[in-house]
MIPAKOL-876998 format. One record per atom (N, C-alpha, C, O): atom name; residue number from 1; x, y, z; residue in three letters. Coordinates in steps of 0.1 Angstrom, whole numbers, padded with zeros to 4 digits. Layout:
N
<a: CA k: NUM east: X north: Y up: Z r: ALA> .
...
//
This chain:
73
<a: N k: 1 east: 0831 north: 0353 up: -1712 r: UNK> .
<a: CA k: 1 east: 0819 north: 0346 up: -1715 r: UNK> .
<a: C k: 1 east: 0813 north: 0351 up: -1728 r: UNK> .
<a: O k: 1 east: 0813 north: 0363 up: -1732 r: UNK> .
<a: N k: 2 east: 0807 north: 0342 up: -1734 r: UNK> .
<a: CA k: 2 east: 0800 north: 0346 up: -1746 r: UNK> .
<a: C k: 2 east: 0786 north: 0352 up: -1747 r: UNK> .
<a: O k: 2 east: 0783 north: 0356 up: -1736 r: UNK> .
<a: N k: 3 east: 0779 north: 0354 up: -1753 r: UNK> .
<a: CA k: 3 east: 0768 north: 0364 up: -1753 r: UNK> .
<a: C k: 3 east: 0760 north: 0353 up: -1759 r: UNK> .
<a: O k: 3 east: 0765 north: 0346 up: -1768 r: UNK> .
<a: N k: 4 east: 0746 north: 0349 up: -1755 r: UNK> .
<a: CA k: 4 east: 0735 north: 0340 up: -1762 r: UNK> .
<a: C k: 4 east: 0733 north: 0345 up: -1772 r: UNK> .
<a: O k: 4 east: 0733 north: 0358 up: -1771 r: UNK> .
<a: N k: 5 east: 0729 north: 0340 up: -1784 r: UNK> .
<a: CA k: 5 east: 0724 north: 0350 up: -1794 r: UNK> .
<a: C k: 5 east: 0710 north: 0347 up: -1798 r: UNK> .
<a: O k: 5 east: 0705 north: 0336 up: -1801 r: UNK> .
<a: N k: 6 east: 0706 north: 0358 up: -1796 r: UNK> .
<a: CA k: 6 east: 0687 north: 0358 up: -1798 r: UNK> .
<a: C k: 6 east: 0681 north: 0353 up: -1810 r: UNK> .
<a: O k: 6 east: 0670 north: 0357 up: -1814 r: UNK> .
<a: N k: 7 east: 0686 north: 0346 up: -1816 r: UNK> .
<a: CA k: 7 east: 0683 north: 0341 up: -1828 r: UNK> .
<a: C k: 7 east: 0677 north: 0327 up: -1822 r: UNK> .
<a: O k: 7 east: 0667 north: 0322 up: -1826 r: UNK> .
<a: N k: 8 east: 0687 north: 0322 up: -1810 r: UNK> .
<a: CA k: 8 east: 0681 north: 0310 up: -1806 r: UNK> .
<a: C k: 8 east: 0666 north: 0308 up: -1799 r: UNK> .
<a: O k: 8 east: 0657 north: 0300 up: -1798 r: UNK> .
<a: N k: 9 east: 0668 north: 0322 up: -1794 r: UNK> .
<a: CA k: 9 east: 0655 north: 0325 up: -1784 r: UNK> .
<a: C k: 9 east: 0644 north: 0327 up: -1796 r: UNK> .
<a: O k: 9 east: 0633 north: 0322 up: -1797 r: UNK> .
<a: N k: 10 east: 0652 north: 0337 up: -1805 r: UNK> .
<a: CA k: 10 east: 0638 north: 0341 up: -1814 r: UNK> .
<a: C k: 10 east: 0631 north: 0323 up: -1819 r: UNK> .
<a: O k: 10 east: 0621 north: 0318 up: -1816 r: UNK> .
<a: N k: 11 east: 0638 north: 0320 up: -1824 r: UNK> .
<a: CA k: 11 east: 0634 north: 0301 up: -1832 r: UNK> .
<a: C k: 11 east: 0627 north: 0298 up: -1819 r: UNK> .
<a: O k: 11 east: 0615 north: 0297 up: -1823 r: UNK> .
<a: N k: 12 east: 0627 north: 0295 up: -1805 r: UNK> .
<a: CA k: 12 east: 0622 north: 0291 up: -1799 r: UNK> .
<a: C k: 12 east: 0608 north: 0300 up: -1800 r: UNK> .
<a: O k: 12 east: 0598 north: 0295 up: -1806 r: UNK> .
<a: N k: 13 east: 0607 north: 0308 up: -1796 r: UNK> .
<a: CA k: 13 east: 0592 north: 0318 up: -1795 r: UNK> .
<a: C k: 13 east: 0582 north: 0314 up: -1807 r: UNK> .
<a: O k: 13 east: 0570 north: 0309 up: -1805 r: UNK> .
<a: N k: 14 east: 0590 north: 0317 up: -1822 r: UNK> .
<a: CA k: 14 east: 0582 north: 0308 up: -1832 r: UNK> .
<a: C k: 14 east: 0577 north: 0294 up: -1836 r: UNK> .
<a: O k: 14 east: 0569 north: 0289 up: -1844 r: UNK> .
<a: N k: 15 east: 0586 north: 0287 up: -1825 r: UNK> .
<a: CA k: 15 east: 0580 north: 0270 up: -1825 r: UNK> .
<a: C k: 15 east: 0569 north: 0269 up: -1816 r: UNK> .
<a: O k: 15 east: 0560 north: 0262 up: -1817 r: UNK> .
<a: N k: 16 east: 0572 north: 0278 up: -1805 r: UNK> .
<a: CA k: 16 east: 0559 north: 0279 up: -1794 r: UNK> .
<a: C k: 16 east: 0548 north: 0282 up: -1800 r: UNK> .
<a: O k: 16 east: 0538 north: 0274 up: -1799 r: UNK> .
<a: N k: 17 east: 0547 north: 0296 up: -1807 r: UNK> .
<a: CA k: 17 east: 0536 north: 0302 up: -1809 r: UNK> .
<a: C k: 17 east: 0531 north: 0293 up: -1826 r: UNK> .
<a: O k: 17 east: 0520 north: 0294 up: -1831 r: UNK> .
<a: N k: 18 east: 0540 north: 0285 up: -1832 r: UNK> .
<a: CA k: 18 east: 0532 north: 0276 up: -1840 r: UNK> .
<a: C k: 18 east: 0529 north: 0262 up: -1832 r: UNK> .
<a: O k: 18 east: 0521 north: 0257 up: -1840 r: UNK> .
<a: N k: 19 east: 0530 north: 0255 up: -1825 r: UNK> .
<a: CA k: 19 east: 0525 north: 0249 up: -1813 r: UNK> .
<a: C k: 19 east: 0514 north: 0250 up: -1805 r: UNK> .
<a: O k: 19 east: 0505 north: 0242 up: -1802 r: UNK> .
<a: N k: 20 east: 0516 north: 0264 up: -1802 r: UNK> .
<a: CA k: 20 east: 0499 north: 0267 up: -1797 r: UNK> .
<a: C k: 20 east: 0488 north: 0265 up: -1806 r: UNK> .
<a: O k: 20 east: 0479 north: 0257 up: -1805 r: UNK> .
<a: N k: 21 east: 0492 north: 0275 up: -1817 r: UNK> .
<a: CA k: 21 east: 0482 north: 0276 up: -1827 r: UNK> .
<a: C k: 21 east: 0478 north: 0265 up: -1830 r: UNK> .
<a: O k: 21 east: 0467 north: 0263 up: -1833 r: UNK> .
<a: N k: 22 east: 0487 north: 0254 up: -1831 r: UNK> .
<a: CA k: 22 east: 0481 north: 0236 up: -1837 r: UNK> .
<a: C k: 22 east: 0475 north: 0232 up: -1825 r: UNK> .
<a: O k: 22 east: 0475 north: 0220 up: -1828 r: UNK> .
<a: N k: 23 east: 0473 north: 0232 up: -1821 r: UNK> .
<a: CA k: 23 east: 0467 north: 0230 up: -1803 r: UNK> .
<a: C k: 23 east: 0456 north: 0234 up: -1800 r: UNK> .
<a: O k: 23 east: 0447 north: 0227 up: -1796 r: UNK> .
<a: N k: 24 east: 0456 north: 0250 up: -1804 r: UNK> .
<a: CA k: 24 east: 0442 north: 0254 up: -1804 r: UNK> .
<a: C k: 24 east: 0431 north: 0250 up: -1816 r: UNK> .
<a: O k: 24 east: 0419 north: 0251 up: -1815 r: UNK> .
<a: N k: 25 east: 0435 north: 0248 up: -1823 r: UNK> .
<a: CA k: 25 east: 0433 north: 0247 up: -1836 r: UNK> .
<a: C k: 25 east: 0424 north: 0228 up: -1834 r: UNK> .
<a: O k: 25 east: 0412 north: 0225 up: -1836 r: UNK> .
<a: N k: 26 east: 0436 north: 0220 up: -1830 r: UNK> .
<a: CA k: 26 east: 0428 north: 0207 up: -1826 r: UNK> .
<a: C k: 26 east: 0421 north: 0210 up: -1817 r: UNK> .
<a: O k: 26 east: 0411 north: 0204 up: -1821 r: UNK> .
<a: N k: 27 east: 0417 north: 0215 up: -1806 r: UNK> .
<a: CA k: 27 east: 0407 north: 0217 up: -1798 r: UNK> .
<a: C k: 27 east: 0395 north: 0222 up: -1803 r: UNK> .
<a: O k: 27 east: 0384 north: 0217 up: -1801 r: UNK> .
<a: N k: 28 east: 0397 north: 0236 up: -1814 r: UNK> .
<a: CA k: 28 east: 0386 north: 0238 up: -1823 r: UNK> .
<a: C k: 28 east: 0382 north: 0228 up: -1826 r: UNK> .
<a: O k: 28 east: 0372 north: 0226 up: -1819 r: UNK> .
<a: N k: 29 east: 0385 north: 0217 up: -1834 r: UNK> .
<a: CA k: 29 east: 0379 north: 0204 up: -1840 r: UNK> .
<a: C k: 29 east: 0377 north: 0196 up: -1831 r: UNK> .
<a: O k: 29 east: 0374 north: 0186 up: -1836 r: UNK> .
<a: N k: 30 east: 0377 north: 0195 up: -1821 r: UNK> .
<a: CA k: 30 east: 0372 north: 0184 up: -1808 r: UNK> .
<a: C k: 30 east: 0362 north: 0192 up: -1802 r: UNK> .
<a: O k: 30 east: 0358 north: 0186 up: -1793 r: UNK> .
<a: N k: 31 east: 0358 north: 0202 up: -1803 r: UNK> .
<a: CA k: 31 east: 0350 north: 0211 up: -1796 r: UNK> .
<a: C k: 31 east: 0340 north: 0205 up: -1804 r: UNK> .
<a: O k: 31 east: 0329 north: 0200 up: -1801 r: UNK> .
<a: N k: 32 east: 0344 north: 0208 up: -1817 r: UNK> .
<a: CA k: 32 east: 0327 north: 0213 up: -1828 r: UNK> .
<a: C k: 32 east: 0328 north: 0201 up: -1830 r: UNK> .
<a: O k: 32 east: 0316 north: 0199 up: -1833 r: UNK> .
<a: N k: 33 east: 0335 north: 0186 up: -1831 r: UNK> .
<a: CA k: 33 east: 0331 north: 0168 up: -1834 r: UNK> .
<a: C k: 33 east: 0318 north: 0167 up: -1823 r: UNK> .
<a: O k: 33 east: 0308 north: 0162 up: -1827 r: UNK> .
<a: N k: 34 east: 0319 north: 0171 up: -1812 r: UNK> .
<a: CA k: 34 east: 0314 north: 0164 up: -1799 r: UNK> .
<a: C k: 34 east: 0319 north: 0152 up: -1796 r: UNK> .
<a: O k: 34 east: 0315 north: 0146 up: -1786 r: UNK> .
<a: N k: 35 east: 0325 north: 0148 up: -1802 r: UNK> .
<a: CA k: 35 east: 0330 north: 0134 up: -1794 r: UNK> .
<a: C k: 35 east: 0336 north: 0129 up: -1788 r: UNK> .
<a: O k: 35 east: 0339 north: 0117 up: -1787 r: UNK> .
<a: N k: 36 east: 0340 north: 0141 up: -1779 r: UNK> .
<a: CA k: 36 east: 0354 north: 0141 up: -1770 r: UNK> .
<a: C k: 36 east: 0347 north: 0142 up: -1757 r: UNK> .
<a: O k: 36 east: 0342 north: 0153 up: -1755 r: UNK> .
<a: N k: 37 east: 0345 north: 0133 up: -1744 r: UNK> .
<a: CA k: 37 east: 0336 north: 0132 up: -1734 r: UNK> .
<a: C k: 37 east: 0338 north: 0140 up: -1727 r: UNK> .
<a: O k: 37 east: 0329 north: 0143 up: -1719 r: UNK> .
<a: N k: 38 east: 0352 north: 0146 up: -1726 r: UNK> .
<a: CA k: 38 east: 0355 north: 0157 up: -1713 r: UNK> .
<a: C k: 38 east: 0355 north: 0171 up: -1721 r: UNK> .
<a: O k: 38 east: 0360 north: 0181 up: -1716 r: UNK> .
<a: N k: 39 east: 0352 north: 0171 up: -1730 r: UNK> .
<a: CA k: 39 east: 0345 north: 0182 up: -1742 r: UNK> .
<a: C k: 39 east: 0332 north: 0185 up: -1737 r: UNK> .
<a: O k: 39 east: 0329 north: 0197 up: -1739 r: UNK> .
<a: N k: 40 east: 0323 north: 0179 up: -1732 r: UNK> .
<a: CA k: 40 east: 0308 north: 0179 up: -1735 r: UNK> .
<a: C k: 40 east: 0304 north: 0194 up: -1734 r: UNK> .
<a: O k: 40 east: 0297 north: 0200 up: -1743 r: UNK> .
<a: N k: 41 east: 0308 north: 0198 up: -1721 r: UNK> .
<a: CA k: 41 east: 0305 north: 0210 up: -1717 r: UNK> .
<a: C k: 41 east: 0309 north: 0222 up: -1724 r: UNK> .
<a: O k: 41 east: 0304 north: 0233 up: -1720 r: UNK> .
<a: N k: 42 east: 0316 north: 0221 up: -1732 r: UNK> .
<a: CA k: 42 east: 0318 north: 0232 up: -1740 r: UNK> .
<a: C k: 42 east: 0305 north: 0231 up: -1750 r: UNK> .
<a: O k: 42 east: 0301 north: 0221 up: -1755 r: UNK> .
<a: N k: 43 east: 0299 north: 0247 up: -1753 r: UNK> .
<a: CA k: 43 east: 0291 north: 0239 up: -1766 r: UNK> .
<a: C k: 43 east: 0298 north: 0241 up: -1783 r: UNK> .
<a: O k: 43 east: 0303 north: 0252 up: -1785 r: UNK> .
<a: N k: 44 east: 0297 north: 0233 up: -1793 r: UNK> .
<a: CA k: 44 east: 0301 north: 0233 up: -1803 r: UNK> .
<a: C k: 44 east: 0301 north: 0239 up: -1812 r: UNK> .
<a: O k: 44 east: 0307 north: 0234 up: -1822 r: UNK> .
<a: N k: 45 east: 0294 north: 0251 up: -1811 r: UNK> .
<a: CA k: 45 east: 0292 north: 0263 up: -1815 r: UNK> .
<a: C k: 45 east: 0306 north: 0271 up: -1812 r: UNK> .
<a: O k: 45 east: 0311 north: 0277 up: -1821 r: UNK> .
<a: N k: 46 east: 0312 north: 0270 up: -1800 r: UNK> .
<a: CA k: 46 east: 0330 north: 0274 up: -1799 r: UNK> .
<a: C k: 46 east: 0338 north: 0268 up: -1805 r: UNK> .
<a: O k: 46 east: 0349 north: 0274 up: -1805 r: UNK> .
<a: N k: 47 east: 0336 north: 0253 up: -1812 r: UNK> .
<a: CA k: 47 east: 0349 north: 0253 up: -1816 r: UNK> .
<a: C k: 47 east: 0350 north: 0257 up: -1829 r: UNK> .
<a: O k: 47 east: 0361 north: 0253 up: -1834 r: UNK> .
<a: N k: 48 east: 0344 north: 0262 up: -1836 r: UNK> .
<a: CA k: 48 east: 0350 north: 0273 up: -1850 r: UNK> .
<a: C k: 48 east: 0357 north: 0283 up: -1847 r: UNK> .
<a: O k: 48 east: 0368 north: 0286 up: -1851 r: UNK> .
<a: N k: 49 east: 0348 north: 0291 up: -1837 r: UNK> .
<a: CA k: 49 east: 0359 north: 0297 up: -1834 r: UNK> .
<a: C k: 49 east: 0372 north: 0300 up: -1827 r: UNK> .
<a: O k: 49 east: 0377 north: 0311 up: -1824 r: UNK> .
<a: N k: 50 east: 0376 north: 0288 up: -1824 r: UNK> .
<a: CA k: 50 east: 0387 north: 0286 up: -1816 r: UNK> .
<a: C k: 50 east: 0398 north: 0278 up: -1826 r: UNK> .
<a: O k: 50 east: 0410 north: 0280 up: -1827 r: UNK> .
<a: N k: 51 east: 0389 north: 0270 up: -1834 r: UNK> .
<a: CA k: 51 east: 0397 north: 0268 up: -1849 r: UNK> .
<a: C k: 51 east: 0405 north: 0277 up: -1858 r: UNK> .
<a: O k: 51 east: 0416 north: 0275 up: -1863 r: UNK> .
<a: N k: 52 east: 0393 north: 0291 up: -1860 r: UNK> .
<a: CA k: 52 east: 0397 north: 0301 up: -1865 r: UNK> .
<a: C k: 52 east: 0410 north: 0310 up: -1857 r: UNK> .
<a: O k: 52 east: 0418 north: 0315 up: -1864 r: UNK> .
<a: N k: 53 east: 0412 north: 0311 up: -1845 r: UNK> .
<a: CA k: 53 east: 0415 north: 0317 up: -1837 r: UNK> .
<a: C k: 53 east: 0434 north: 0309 up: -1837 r: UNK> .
<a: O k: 53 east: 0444 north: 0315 up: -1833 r: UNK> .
<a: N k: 54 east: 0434 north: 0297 up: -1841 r: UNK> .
<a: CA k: 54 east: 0445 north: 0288 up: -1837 r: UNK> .
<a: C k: 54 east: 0450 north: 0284 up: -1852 r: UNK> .
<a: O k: 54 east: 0461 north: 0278 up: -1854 r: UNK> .
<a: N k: 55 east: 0439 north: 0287 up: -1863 r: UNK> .
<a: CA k: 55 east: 0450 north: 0288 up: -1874 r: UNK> .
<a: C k: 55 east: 0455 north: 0306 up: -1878 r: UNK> .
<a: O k: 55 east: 0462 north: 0309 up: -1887 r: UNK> .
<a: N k: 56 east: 0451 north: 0312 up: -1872 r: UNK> .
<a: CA k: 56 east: 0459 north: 0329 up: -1873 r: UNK> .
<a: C k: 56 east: 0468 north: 0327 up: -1867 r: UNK> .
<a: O k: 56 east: 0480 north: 0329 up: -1872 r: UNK> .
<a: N k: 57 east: 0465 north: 0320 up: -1853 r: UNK> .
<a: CA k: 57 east: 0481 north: 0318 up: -1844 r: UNK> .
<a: C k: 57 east: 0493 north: 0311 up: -1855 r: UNK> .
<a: O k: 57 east: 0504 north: 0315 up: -1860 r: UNK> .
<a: N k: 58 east: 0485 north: 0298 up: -1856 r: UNK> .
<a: CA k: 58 east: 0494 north: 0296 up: -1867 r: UNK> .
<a: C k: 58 east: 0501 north: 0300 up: -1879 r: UNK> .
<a: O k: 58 east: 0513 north: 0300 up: -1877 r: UNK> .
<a: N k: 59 east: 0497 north: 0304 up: -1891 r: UNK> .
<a: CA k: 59 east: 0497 north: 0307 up: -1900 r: UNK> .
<a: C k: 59 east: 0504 north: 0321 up: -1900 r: UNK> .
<a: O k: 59 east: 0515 north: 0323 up: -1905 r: UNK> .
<a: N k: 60 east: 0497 north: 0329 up: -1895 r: UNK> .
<a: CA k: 60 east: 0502 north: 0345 up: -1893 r: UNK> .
<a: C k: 60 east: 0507 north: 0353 up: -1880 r: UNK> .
<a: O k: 60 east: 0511 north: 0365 up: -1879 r: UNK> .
<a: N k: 61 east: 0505 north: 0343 up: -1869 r: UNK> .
<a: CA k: 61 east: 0516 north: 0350 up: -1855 r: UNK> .
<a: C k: 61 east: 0530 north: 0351 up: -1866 r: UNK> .
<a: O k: 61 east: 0535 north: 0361 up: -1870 r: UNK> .
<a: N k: 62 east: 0533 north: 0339 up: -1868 r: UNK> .
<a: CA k: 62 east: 0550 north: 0341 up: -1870 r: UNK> .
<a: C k: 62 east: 0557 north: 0347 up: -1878 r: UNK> .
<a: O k: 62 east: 0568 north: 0351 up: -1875 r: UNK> .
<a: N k: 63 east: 0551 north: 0349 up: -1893 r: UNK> .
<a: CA k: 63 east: 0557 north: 0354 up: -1901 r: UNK> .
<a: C k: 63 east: 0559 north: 0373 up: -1894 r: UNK> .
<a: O k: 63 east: 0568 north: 0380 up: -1896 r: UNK> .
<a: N k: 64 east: 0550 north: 0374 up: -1887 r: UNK> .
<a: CA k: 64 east: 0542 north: 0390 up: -1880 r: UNK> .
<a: C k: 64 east: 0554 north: 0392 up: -1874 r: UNK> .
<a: O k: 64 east: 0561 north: 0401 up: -1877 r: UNK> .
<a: N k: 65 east: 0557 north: 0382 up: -1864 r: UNK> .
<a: CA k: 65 east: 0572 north: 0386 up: -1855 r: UNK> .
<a: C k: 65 east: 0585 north: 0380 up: -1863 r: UNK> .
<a: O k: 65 east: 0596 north: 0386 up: -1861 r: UNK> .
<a: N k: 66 east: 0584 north: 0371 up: -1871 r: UNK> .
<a: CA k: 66 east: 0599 north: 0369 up: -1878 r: UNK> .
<a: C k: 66 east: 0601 north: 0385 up: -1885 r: UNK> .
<a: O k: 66 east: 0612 north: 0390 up: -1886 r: UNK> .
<a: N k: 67 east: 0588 north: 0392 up: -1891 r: UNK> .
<a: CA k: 67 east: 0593 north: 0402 up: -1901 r: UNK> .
<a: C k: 67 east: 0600 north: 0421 up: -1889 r: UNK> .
<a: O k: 67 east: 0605 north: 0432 up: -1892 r: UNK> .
<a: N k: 68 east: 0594 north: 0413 up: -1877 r: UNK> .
<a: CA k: 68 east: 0593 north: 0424 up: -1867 r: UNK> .
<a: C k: 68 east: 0606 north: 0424 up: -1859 r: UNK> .
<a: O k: 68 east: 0609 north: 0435 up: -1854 r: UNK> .
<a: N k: 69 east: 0614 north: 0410 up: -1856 r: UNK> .
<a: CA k: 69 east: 0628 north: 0405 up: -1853 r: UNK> .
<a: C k: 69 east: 0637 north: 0406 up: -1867 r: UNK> .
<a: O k: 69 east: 0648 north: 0401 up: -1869 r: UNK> .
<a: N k: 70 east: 0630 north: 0411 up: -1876 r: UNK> .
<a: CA k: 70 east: 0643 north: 0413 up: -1889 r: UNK> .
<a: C k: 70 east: 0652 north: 0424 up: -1887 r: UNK> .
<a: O k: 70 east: 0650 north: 0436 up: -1886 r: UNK> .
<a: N k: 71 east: 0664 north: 0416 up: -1888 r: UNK> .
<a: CA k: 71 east: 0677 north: 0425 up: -1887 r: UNK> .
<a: C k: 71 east: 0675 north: 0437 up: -1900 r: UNK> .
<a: O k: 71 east: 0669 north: 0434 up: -1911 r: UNK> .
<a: N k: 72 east: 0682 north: 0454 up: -1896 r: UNK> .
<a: CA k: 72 east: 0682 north: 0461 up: -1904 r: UNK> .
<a: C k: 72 east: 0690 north: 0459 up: -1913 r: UNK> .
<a: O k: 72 east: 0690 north: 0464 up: -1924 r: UNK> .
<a: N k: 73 east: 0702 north: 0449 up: -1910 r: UNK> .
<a: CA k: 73 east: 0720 north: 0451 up: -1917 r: UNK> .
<a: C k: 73 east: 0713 north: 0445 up: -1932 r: UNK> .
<a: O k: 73 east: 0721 north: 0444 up: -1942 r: UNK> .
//
């Protein structure tokens, strides 16, 4: 049998963790619009920072772990 190679798993982890981050990131902006009815209860004052919070995920989770799964060879 062959061996999986973690390369595939690593690509998968980085599409996740930029996925969340766009996720949280739109929720930030539906939080602080108010216009979202099942939103109400949050107050709008959280979604900056949940904005802020979901473009780090984005932007800088991945490069953080692509440079931390870099092969030594």
């Amino acid at each position: 049998m062959s061996e999986r190679d973690p390369a595939i798993a690593r690509f998968a982890v980085l599409q996740a963790v930029r996925l969340s981050g766009a996720l949280i990131a739109l929720a930030g902006v539906l939080v602080s619009s108010g216009n979202v009815a099942w939103l109400k209860a949050v107050p709008p004052a959280a979604g900056f920072p949940l904005l802020l919070v979901g473009m780090v995920d984005f932007f800088f989770v991945p490069p953080l772990l692509a440079r931390r799964w870099k092969s030594k060879d």
